[in-house]
PASEBA-1860 file (N, C-alpha, C; in nm, 3 decimals):
! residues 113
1> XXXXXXXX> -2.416/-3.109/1.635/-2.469/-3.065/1.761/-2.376/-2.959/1.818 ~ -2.440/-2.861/1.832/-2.353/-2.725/1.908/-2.350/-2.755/2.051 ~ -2.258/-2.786/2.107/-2.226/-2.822/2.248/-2.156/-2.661/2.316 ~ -2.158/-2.656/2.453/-2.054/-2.511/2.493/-1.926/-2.455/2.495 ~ -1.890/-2.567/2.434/-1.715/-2.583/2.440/-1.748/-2.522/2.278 ~ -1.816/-2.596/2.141/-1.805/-2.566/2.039/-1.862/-2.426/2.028 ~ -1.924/-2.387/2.082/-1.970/-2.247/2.089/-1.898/-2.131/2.123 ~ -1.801/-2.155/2.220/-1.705/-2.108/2.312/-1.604/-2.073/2.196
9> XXXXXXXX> -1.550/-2.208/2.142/-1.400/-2.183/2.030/-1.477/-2.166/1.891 ~ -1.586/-2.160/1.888/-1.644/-2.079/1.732/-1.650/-1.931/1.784 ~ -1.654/-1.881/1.892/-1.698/-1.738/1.918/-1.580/-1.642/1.902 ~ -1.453/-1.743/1.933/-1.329/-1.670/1.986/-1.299/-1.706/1.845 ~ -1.282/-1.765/1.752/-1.247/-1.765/1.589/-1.309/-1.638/1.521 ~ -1.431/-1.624/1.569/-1.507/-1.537/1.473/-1.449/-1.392/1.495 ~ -1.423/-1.416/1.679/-1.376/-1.253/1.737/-1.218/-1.244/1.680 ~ -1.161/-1.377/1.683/-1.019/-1.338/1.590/-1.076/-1.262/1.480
17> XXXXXXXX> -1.086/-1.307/1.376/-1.124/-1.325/1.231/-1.218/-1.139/1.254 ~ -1.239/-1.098/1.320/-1.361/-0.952/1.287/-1.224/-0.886/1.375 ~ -1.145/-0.909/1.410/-0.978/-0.844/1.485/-0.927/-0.763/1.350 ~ -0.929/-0.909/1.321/-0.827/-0.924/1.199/-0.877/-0.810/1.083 ~ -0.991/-0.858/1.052/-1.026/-0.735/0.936/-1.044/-0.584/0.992 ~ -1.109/-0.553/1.138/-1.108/-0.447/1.200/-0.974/-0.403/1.198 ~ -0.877/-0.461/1.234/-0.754/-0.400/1.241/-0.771/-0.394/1.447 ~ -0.835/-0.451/1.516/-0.870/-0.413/1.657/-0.794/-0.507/1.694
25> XXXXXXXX> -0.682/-0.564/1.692/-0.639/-0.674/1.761/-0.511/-0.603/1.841 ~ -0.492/-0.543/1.776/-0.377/-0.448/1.908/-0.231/-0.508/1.897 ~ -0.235/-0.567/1.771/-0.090/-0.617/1.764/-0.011/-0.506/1.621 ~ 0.098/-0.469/1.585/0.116/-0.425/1.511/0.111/-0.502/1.381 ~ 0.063/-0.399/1.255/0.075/-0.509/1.126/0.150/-0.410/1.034 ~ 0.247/-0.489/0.933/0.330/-0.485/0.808/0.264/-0.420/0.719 ~ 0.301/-0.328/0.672/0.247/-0.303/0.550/0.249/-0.374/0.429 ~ 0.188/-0.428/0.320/0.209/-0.501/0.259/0.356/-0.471/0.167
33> XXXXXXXX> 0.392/-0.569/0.099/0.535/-0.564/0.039/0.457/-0.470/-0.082 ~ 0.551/-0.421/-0.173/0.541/-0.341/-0.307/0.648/-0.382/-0.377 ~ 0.601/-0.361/-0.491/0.710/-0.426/-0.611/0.750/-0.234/-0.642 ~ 0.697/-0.118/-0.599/0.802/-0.007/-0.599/0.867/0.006/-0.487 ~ 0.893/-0.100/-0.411/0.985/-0.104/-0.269/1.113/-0.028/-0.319 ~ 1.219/-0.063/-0.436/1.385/-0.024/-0.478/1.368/0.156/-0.513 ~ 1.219/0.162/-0.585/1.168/0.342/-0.544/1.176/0.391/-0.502 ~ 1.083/0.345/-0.397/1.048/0.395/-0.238/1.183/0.462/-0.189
41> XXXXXXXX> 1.252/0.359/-0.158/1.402/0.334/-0.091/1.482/0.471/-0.205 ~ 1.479/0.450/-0.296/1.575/0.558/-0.404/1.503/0.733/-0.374 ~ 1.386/0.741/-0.378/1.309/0.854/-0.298/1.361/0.892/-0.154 ~ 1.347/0.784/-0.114/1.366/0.815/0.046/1.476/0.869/0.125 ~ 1.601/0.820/0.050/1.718/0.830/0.020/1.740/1.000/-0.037 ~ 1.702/1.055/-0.106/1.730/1.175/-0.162/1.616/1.297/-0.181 ~ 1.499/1.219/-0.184/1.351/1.335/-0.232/1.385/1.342/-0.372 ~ 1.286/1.387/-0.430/1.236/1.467/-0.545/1.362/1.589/-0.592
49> XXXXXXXX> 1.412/1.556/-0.675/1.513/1.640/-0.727/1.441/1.753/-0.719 ~ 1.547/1.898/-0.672/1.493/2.036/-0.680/1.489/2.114/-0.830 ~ 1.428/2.229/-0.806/1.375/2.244/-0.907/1.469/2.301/-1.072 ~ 1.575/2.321/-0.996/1.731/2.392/-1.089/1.708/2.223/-1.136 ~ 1.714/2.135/-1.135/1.710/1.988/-1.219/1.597/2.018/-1.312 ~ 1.570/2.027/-1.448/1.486/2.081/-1.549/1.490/1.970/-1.617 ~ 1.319/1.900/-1.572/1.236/1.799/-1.703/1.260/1.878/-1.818 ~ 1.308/1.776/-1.887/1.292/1.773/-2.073/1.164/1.723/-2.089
57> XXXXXXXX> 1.109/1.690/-2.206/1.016/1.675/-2.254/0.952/1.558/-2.206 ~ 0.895/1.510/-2.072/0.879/1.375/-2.018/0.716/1.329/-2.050 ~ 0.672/1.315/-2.168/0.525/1.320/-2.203/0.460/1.171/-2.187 ~ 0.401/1.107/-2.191/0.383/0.978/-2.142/0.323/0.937/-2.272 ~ 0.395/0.815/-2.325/0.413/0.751/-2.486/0.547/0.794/-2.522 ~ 0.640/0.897/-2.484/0.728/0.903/-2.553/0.813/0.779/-2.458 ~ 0.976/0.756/-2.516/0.989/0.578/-2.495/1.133/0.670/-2.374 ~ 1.123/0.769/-2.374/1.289/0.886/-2.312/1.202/0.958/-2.229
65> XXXXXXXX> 1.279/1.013/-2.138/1.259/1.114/-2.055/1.430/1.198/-2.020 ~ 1.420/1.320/-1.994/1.490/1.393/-2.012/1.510/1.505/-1.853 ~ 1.655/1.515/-1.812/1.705/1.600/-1.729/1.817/1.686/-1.727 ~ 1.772/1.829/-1.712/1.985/1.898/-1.661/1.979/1.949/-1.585 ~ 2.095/1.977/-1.535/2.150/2.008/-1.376/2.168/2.154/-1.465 ~ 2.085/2.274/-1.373/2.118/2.431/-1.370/2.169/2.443/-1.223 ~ 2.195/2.354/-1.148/2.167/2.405/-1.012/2.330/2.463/-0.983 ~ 2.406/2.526/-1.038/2.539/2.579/-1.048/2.672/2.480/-0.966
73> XXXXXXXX> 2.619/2.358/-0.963/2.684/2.267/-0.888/2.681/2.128/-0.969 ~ 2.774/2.028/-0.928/2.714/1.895/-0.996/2.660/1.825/-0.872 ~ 2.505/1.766/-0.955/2.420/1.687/-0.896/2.399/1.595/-0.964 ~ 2.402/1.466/-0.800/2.340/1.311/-0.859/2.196/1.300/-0.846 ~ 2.164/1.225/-0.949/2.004/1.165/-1.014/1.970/1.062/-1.002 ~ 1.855/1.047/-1.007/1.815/0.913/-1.114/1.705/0.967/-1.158 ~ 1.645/0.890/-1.282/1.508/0.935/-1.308/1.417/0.793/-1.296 ~ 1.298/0.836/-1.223/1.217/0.755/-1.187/1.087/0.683/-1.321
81> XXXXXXXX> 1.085/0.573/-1.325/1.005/0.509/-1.458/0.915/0.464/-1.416 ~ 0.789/0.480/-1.380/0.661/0.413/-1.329/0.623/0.276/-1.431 ~ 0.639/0.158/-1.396/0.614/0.003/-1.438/0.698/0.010/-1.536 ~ 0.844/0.039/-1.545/0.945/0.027/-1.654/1.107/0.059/-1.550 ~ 1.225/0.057/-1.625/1.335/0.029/-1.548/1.385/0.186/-1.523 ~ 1.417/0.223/-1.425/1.488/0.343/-1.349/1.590/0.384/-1.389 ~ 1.641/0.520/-1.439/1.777/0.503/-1.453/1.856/0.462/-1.332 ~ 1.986/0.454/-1.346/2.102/0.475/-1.283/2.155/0.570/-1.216
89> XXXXXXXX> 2.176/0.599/-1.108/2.210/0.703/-1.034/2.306/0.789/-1.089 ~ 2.317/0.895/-1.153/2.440/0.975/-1.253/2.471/1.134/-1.216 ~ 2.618/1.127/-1.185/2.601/1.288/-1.150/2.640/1.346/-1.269 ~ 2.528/1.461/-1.284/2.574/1.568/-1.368/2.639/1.660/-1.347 ~ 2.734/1.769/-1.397/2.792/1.877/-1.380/2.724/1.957/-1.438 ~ 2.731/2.071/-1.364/2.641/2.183/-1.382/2.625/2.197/-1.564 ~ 2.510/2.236/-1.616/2.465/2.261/-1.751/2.429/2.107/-1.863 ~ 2.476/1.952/-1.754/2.480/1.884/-1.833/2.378/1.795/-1.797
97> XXXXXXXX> 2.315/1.736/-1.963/2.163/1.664/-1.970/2.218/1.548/-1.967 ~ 2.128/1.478/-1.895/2.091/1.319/-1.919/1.986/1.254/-1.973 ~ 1.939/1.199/-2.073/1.818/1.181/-2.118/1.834/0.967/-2.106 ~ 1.743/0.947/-2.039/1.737/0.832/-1.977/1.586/0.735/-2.079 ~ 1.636/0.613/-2.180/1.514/0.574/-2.272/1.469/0.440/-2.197 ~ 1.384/0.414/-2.232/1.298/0.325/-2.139/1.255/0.242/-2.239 ~ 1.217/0.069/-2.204/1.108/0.005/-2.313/0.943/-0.019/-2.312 ~ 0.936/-0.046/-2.159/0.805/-0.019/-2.137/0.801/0.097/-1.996
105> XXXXXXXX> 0.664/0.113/-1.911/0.597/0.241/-1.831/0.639/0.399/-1.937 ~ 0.644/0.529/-1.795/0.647/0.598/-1.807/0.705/0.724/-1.716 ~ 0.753/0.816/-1.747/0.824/0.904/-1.645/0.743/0.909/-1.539 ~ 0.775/0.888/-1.405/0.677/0.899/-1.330/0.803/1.040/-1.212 ~ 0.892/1.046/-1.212/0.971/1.200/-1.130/1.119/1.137/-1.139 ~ 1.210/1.264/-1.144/1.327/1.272/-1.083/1.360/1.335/-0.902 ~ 1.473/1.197/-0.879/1.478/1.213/-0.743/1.660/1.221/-0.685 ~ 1.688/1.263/-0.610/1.803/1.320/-0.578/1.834/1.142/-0.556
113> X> 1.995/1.103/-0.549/2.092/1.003/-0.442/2.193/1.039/-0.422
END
């Protein structure tokens, strides 16, 4: 039996619940977590290596990806591995490659730290 009270706290559930998926509730929300969160953060931290940093051959199937510093200075790296492990942050001196091998993903960019 629907009484006014049950009508009342079914109405205000439903108006939660259509908040909630609208996004209309006026409270702030989290973005969900990411498992490229340590990325994110390694990007964010430095950007996208410039362009004197010269991809080697980064083709997707090969198991390496490849970088050198032209930029007449030494610069720190990492190279970024989309669903596989990242290198290590490494400074090069000017003219010198790092070629970084992976077991599983794929080059996905090099980014400054």
């Amino acid at each position: 039996m629907f009484t006014p009270r049950r009508l009342l706290v079914g109405s205000a559930g439903l108006a939660l619940a259509a908040g909630a998926v609208l996004g209309s509730t006026g409270t702030a929300q989290a973005a969900p977590a990411s498992s490229d969160a340590p990325r994110a953060a390694a990007a964010a931290q430095g950007g996208t290596a410039p362009a004197c940093i010269v991809r080697g051959r980064n083709v997707p199937g090969d198991p390496f990806a490849s970088a050198t510093n032209e930029c007449g200075k030494p610069m720190r790296i990492k190279i970024i591995i989309k669903w596989g492990d990242d290198s290590g942050c490494k400074t090069l001196a000017n003219g010198q490659t790092m070629v970084h091998w992976f077991a599983t993903g794929h080059y996905q960019k090099t980014v400054t730290c």
